[in-house]
C-alpha positions in Angstrom: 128.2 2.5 177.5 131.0 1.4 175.0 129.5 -1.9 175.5 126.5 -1.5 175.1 127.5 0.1 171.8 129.7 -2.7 170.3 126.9 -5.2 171.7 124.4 -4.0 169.7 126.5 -3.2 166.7 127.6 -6.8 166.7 124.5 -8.0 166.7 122.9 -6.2 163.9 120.7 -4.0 166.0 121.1 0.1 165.0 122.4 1.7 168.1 124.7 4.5 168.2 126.5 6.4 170.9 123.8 9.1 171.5 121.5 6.0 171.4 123.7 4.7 174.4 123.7 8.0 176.0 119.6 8.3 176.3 119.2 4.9 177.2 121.7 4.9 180.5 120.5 8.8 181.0 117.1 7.6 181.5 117.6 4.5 183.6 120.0 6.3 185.5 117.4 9.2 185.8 114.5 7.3 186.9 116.4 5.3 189.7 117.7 8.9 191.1 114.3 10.4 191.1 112.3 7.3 192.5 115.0 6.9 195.3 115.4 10.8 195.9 111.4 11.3 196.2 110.9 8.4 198.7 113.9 8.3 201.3 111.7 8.7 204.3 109.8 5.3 202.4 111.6 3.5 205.7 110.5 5.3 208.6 107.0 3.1 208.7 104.9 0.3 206.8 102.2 2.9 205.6 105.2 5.2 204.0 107.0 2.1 202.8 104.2 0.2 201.6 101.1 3.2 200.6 103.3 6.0 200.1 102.2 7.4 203.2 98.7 7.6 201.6 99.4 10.8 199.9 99.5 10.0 196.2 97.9 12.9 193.6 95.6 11.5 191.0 98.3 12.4 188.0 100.7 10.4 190.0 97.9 7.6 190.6 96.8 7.9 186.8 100.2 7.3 185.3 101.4 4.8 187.7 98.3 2.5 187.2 98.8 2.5 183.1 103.0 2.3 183.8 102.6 -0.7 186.1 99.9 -2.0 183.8 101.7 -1.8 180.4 104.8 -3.3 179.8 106.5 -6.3 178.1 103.3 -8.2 178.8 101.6 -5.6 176.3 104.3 -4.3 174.0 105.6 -8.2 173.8 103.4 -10.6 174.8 99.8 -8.5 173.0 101.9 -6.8 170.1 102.4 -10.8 169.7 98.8 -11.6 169.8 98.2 -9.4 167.2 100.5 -10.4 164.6 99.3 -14.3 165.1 95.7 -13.9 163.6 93.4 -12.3 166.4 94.8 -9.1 165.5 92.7 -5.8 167.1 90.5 -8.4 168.7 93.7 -8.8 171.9 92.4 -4.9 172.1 89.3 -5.6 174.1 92.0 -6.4 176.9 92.6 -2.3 177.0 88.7 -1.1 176.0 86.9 -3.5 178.3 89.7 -2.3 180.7 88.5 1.7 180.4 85.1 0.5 181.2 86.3 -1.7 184.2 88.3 1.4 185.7 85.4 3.7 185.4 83.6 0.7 188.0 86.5 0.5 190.0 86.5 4.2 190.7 82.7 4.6 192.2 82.4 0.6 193.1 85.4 -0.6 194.7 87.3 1.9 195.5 84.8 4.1 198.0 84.6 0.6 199.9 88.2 -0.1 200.2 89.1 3.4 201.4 86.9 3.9 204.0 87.8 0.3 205.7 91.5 1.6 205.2 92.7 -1.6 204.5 96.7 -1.6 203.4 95.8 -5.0 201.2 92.9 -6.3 199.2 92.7 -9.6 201.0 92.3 -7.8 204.5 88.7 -6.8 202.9 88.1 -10.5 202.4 88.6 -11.0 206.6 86.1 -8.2 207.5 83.1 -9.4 205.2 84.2 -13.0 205.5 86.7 -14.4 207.8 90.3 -14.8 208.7 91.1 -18.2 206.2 89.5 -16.3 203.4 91.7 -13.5 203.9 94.7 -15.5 204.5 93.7 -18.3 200.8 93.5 -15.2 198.7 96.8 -14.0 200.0 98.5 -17.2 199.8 97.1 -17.8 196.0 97.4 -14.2 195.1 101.2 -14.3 196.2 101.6 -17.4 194.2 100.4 -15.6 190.9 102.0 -12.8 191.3 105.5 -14.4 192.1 105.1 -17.4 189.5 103.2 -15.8 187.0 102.9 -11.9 186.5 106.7 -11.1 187.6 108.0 -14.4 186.1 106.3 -13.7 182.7 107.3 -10.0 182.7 111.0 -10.5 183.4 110.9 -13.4 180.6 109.4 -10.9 178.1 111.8 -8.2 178.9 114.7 -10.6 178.6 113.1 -11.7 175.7 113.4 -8.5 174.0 117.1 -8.1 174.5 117.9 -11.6 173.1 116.0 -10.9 169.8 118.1 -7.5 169.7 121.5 -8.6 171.2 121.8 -12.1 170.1 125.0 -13.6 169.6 127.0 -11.2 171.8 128.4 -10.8 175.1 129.4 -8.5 177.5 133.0 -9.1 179.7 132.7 -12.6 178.9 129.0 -12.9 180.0 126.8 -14.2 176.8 123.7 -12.2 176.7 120.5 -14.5 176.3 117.1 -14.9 178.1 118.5 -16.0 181.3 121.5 -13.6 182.0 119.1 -10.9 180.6 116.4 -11.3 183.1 118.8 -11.9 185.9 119.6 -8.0 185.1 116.3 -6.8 184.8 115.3 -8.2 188.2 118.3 -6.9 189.6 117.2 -3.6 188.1 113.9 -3.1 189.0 114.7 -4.9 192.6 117.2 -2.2 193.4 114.4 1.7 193.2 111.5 -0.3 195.2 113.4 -2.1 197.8 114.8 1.5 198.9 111.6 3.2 198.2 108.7 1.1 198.8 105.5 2.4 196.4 106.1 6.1 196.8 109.5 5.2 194.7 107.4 3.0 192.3 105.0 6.2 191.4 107.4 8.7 190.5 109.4 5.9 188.9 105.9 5.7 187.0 105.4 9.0 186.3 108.4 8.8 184.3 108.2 5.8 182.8 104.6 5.8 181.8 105.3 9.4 179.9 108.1 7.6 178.1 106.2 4.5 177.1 102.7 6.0 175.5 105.3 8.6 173.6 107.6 5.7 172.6 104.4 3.4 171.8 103.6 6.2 169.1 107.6 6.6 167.9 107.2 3.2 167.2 103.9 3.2 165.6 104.7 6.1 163.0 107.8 4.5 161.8 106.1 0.9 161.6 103.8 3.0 159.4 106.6 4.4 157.3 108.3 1.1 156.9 105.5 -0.7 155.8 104.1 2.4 153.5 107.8 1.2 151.4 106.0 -2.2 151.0 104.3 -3.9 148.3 100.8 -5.2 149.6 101.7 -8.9 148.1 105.0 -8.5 149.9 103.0 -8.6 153.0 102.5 -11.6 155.5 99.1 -11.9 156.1 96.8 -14.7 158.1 96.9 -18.5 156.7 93.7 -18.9 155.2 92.5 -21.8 157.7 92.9 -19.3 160.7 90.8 -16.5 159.1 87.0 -15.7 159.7 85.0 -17.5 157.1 84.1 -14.2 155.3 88.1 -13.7 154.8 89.1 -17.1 153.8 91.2 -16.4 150.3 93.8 -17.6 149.1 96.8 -16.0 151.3 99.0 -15.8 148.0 95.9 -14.4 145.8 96.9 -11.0 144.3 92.9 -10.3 144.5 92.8 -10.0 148.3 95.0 -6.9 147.1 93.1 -5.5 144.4 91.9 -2.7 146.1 95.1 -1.0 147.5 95.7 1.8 144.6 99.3 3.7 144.2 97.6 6.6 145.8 96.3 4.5 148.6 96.7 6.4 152.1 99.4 3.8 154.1 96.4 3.9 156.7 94.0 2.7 154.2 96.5 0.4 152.9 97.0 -1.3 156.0 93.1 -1.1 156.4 93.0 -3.7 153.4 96.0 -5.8 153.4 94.8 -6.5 157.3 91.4 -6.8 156.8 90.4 -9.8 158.3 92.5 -8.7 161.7 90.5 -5.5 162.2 87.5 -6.7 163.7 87.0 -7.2 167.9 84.5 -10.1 166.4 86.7 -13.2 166.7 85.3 -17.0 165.0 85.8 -20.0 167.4 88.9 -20.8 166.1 90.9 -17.9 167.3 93.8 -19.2 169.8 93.2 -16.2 171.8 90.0 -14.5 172.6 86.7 -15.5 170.3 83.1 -13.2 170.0 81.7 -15.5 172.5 83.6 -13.9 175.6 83.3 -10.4 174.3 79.6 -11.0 176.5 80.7 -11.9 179.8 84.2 -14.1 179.9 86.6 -11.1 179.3 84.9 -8.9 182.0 86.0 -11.6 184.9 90.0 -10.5 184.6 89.5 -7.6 183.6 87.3 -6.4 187.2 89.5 -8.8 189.1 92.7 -7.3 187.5 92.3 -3.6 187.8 89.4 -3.6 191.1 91.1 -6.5 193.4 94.7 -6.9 191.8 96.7 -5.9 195.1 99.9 -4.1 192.8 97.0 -2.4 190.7 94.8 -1.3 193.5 97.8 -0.1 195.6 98.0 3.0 193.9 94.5 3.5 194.8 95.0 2.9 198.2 97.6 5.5 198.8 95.4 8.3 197.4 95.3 11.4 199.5 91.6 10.9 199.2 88.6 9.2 197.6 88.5 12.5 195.4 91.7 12.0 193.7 92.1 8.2 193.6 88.7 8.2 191.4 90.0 11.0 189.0 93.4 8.9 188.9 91.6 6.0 187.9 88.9 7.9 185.2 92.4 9.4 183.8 93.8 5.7 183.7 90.9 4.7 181.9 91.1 7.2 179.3 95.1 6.8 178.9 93.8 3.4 178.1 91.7 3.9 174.9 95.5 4.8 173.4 97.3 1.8 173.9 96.1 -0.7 171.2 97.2 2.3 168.5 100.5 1.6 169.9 100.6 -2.1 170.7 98.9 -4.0 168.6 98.5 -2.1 165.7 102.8 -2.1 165.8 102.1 -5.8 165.8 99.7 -6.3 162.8 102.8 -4.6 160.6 105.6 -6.2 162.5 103.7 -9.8 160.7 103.2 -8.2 157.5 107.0 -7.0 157.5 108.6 -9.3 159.2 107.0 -12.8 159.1 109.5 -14.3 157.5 112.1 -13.2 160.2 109.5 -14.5 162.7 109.7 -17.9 160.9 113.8 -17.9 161.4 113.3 -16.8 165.4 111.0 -19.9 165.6 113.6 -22.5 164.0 116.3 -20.8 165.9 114.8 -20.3 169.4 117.7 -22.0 171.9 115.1 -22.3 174.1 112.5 -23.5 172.5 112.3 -25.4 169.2 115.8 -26.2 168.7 116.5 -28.6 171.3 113.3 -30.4 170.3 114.3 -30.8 166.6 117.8 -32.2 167.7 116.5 -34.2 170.4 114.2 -35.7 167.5 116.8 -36.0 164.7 119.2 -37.7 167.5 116.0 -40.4 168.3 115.5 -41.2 164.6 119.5 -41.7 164.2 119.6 -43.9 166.9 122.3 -42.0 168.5 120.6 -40.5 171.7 122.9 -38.4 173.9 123.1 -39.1 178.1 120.1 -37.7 179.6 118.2 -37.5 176.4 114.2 -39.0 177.2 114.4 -42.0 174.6 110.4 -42.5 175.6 109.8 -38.5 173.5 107.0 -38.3 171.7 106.7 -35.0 169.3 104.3 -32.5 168.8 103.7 -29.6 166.6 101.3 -26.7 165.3 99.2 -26.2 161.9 101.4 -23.9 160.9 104.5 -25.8 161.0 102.8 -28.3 159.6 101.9 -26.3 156.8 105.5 -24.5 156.3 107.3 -27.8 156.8 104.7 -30.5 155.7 107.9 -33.4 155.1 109.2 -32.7 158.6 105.9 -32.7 160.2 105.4 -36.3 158.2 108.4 -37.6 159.7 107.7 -36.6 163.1 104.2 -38.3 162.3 105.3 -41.5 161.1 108.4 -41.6 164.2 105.6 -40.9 167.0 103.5 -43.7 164.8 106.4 -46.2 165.5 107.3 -45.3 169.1 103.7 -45.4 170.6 103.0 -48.6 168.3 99.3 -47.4 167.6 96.9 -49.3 166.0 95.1 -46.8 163.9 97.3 -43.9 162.1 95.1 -44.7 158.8 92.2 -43.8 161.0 93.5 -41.2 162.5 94.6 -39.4 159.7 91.0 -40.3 158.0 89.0 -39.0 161.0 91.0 -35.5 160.8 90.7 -34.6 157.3 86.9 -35.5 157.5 86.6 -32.9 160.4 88.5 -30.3 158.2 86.4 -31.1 154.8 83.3 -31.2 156.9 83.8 -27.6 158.0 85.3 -26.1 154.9 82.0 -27.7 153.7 79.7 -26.2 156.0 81.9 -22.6 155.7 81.9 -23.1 151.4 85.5 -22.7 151.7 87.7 -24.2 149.0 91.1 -25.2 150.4 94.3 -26.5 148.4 95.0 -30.8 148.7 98.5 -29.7 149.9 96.8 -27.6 152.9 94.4 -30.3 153.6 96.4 -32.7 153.8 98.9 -30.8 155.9 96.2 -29.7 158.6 94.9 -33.4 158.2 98.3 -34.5 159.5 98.4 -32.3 162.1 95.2 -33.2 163.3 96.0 -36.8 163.7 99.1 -36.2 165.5 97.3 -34.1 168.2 95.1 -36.9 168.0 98.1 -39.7 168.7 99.0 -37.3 171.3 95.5 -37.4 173.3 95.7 -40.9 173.5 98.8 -41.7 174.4 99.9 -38.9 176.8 98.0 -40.6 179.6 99.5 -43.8 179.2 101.5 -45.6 182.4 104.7 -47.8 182.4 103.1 -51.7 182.3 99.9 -52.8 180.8 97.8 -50.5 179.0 95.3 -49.5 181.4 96.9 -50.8 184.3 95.0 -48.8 187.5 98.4 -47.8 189.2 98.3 -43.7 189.1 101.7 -43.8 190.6 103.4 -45.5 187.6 105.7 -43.6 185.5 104.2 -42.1 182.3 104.8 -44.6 179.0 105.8 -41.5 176.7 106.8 -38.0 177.6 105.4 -35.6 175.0 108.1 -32.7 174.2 107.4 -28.9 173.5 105.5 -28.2 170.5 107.3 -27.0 167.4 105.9 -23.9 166.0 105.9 -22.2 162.7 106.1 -18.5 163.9 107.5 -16.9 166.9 105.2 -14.0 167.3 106.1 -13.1 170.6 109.3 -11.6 168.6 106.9 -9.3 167.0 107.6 -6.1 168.7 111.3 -6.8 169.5 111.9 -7.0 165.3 110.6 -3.8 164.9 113.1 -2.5 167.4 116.1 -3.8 165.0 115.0 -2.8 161.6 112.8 0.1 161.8 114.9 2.7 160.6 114.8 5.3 163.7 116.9 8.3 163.6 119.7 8.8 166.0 119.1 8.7 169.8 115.2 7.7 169.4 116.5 3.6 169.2 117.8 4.7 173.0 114.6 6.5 173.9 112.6 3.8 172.5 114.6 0.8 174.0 114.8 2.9 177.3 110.8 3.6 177.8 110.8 -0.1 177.1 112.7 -1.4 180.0 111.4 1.6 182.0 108.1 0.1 181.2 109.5 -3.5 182.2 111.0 -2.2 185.4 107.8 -0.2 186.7 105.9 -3.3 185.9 107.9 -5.6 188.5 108.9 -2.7 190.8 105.1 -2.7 191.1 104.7 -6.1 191.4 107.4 -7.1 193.6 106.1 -4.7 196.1 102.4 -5.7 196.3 103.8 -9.2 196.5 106.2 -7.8 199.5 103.2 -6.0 201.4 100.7 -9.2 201.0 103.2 -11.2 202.5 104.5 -8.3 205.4 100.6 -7.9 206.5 98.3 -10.5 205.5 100.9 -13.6 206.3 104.2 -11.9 208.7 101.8 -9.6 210.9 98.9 -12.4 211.1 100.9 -15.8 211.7 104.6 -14.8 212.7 105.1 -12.0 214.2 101.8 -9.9 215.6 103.8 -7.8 217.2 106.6 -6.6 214.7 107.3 -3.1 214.4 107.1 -0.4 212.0 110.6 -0.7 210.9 110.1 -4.7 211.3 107.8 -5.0 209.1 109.3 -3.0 206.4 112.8 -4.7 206.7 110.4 -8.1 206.1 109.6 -6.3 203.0 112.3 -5.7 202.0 113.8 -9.0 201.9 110.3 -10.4 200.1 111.2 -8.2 197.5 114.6 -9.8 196.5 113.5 -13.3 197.4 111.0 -12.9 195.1 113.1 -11.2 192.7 115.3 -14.7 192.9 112.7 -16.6 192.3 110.8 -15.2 189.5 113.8 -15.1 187.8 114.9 -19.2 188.4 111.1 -19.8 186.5 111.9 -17.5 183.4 113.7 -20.4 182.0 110.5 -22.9 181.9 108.6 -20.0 180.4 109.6 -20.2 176.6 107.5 -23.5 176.2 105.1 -22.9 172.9 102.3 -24.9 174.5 101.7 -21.8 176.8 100.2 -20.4 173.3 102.1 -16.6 174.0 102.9 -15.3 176.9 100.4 -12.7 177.2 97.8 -15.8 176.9 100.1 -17.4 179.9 99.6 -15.0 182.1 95.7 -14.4 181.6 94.9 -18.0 181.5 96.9 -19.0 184.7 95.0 -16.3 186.6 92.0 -17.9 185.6 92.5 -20.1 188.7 92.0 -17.4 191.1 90.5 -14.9 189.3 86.9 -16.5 189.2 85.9 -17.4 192.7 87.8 -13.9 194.1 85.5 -11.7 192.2 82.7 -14.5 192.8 83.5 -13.5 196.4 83.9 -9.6 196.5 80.5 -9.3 194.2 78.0 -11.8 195.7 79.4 -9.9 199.3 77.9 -6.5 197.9 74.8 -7.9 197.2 73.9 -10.2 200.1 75.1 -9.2 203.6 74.2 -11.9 205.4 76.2 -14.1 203.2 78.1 -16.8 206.1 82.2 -16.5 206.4 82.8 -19.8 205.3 81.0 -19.5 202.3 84.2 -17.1 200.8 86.5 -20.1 202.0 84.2 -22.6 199.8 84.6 -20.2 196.9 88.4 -19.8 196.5 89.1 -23.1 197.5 86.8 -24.5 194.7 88.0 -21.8 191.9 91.2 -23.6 190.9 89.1 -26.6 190.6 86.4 -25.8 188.7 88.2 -23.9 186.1 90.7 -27.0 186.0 87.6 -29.2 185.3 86.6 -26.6 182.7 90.0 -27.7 180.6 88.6 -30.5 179.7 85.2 -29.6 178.2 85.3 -29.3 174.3 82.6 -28.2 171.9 82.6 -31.0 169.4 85.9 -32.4 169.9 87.4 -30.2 167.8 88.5 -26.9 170.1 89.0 -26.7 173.3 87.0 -24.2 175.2 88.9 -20.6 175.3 90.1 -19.8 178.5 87.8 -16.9 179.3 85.5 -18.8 178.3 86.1 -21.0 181.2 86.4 -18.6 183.4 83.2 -17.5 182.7 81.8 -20.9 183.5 83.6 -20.7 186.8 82.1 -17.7 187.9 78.5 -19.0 187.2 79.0 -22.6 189.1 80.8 -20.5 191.9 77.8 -17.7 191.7 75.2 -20.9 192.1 77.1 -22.2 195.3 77.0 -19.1 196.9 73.9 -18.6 196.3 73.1 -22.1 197.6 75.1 -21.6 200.8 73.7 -18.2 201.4 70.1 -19.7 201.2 70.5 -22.5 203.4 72.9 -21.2 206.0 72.0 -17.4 206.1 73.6 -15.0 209.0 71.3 -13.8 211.5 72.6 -10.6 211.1 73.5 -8.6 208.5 77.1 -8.1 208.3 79.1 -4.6 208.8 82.0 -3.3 207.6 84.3 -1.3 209.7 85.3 2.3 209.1 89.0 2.5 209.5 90.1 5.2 207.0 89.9 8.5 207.8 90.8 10.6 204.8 88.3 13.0 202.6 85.4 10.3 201.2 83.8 13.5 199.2 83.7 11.7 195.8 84.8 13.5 192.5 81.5 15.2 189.9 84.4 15.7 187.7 85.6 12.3 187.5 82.3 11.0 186.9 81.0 13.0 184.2 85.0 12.1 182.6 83.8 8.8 183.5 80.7 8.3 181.3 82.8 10.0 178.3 85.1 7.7 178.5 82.5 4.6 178.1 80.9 6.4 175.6 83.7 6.7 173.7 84.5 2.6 174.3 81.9 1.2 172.9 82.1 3.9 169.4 85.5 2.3 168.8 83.9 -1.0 169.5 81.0 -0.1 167.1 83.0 1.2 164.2 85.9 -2.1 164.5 83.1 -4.5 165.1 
């Protein structure tokens, strides 16, 4: 505990020993109680891997909003939200309570009275065995690549922002030793306790992190009530809906925030622009457009055919209680943007300039990519250095460092020899004048002409990055690329959002432990859950069906076991490739690379409810063409000026996947209509009470989308 102490203390970070003492109380705590309420987790795969199907709906309620928010939320949205989209990242939680509300009288009834263990098994009685088996595969891929990968990186995230520059016995605390702990951590409660230890690990945890969400949220509110409105950082003018677009440094924009101002009305004004679930085209993470369909494709295929989500479901005692766990989840989740992303609206206007320094110093990001660049313009590369980089970067370093940005404009110029950078340059600001015309937006020559710059070096990118060693096109596909085009510097590091807040808000003594505590808690459920749904799709849709039919009880969950540190190992070898700017934010990571399953499984579960006679193969056809077709998507733009938003895309995918099943169902039709077994045998009385919570809760969606709209 001592260490933890001096660590903190020498990094600047406010932690005292009663700070220490909560934190290790309540890790220590949760580990006890997970392990202690689930020893007989071993004795066979329904225990280990559906809590022996006996789970309350409180338990079910707060383990689905514990496995669900974590660093991905409190990191990876809170980050979102101080960039420019603001509450907009919120329809990720509202659409969600809607979502939940479907799950509960939808999905759920179905998948508990085939008493399936896994949501891919469904897939093999409506379908067939390879459908099954693809969904499993891809699923275990996402999960193990992308949802436990990005979740360990956001956690370790959060200690190098508050720890950097420290050690512990010799052992330098940064991203990578940091998540190698965390994994370790949340590895240790579910491979003794299977899902019965991840639910009361939940219980805890989830308590902790909604009460810690609002700690955090009060005293963001405090701090920034101490701050004068002009003090604020608020969204460049060129990322701001047209109605908004001021000049950022204009005292006007301010003119109505009195001395008597409430702080909530204060923040009301200084963040107007950000307060709206309306998003312009622009937006780098979710525009109006997919408000209409796009955003409701993760959002049924996350919480109604996620396995670590729907797990909890499936271990219900009975239909009864999983639906009220689910209504109770749903209404838990009309809270969390008050204590997510509205934390990360002030963390931007408080801290942006500390957010500026995290970007310039970021070991794994920018930094080597500014050095690597000044070494090439030298001449004095080092040994393994690409000579062949070419550099990239975003409008707002381009705007913040307009010389740099120049010089990495006129080096890529020279290295790639093009033939046009007058043209380039000329064809960019046109674009920008042509829409500040069409907007009647005035912008500064300075801000033009940095935009205009780093228009034309996205532009020098396009064409180049496809280039082969030899002769411009030259048809040989195999040839080494001409150029290889480094990480993208970046003005901001948003993703540090939350994480700053955590080191200067002024929190009394013992609440920076309770805080930092029901953060990692929040972390850990989050794999715990993970890893195990990973563990159980590999024990019964892959072990049971191609290795090993006849494995035991005890068989299988020692197989499970060893998945979950396997894939413990290697989530936490990919957290270093994870800290790439190009991924746009993490929380956009790990939505947009589910995009290549997400489509063409919910394609698949919904066109099955409404045709029956549907063929098997046409479920293989689906999946198989879903990372394809929303690859294709990537490279449709709408003018050649944005690229299409990824739910956006998705949204496409669903419809050309919807149009082939629809084809293949009309020319290759069963002759009968296909059956689902009935293999659960627990109480299928459904809940009134849950449904008449059910509709309040929508009702109650769309008035917060009506009044933020």
């Amino acid at each position: 505990m001592n260490f933890l102490i001096a660590t903190a203390q020498a990094s600047g970070f406010a932690f005292a020993t009663w700070d220490a003492a909560v934190f290790v109380a309540f890790i220590v705590a949760v580990i006890l109680i997970s392990t202690m309420k689930s020893r007989s987790a071993g004795d066979s795969s329904q225990d280990y891997f559906l809590a022996g199907r006996g789970l309350s709906w409180w338990l079910i309620g707060f383990s689905l909003i514990a496995a669900n928010i974590s660093a991905e939320q409190f990191v990876g949205m809170a980050g979102n939200a101080a960039q420019c989209t603001g509450l907009a990242i919120a329809s990720f939680e509202w659409i969600a309570a809607i979502t939940l509300v479907g799950v509960a009288f939808i999905f759920l009834p179905m998948f508990l009275r085939c008493g399936i263990y896994t949501v891919p098994e469904f897939l093999e009685y409506r379908y067939n065995k390879t459908a099954r088996s693809l969904m499993s595969f891809l699923m275990m891929i996402i999960l193990v690549g992308v949802s436990i990968a990005a979740v360990i990186y956001l956690g370790a995230l959060t200690v190098d922002t508050l720890f950097r520059g420290t050690s512990v016995l010799g052992i330098p605390i940064n991203v990578v030793t940091a998540s190698w702990c965390l994994g370790a951590l949340a590895t240790l409660y579910v491979f003794i306790g299977g899902l019965k230890a991840c639910a009361w690990a939940d219980l805890l945890q989830g308590s902790a992190l909604i009460l810690g969400g609002f700690v955090v949220m009060i005293f963001a509110f405090g701090q920034f009530d101490k701050v004068q409105p002009q003090e604020c950082g608020v969204t460049p003018q060129y990322l701001r809906p047209v109605q908004y677009q001021k000049d950022a440094d204009s005292i006007d924009m301010f003119s109505d925030v009195k001395e008597d101002s409430h702080v909530v009305e204060k923040f009301m004004i200084v963040n107007a622009d950000k307060l709206h679930m309306l998003r312009p085209l622009n937006d780098p993470n979710i525009v109006w457009t997919t408000l209409f369909f796009g955003i409701w494709i993760p959002n049924f295929y996350y919480w109604g055919l996620n396995q670590y989500i729907m797990q909890r479901t499936l271990g219900s005692r009975s239909l009864a209680e999983g639906q009220k766990g689910i209504v109770f989840a749903a209404g838990m989740k009309l809270l969390i943007p008050f204590i997510v992303v509205v934390p990360g609206i002030i963390a931007f206007n408080l801290y942006h300039d500390q957010m500026k320094s995290e970007a310039q110093s970021d070991e794994m990001a920018n930094r080597p990519v500014s050095a690597l660049f000044d070494r090439l313009v030298a001449g004095t590369p080092q040994e393994g250095d690409k000579t062949n980089s070419i550099f990239q970067f975003n409008q707002e370093y381009s705007v913040l460092y307009p010389e740099k940005a120049k010089e990495i404009f006129d080096y890529n110029v020279k290295k790639t020899n093009v033939s046009n950078p007058e043209g380039l340059l000329a064809e960019s600001r046109k674009k920008i004048e042509e829409a500040n015309q069409k907007a009647g937006v005035t912008m500064d020559e300075s801000l033009v002409s940095a935009l205009a710059l780093q228009g034309a070096n996205k532009a020098l990118i396009k064409e180049k990055k496809g280039e082969k060693e030899g002769e411009k096109g030259a048809l040989d596909i195999f040839a080494p690329a001409k150029y290889s085009v480094e990480k993208e510097l970046v003005g901001y590091k948003y993703d540090a959002a939350f994480p700053l807040l955590l080191r200067n808000l002024p929190f009394p003594v013992g609440v920076s432990g309770f805080v930092l505590a029901a953060l990692f808690g929040a972390i850990m459920s989050s794999l715990a859950s993970m890893l195990n749904a990973a563990s159980t799709i590999f024990t019964m849709d892959i072990y049971n069906e191609y290795i090993n039919k006849n494995a035991s009880q005890k068989k299988q969950v020692f197989i499970g076991r060893v998945c979950v540190v396997l894939f413990a190992i290697i989530a936490c070898l990919i957290v270093p490739f994870l800290a790439d700017p190009r991924f746009g934010g993490l929380f956009k990571y790990i939505q947009e690379f589910q995009g290549y399953l997400s489509p063409g499984v919910l394609v698949v579960f919904l066109y099955g409810l409404v045709s029956k006679r549907v063929p098997g193969f046409a479920g293989v056809v689906a999946i198989v063409l879903s990372p394809i077709v929303y690859g294709a998507t990537k490279f449709i733009s709408f003018g050649g000026i944005n690229e299409m938003n990824y739910l956006n895309q998705m949204a496409l995918t669903f419809g050309v996947l919807w149009i082939i099943m629809m084809i293949i169902n009309f020319a290759c039709p069963l002759a009968e209509e296909k059956q689902l077994p009935k293999g659960g045998d627990m109480d299928m009385t459904p809940s009134k009470g849950a449904a008449i919570c059910g509709i309040f809760v929508v009702i109650l969606t769309l008035v917060l989308y009506a009044y933020f709209w």
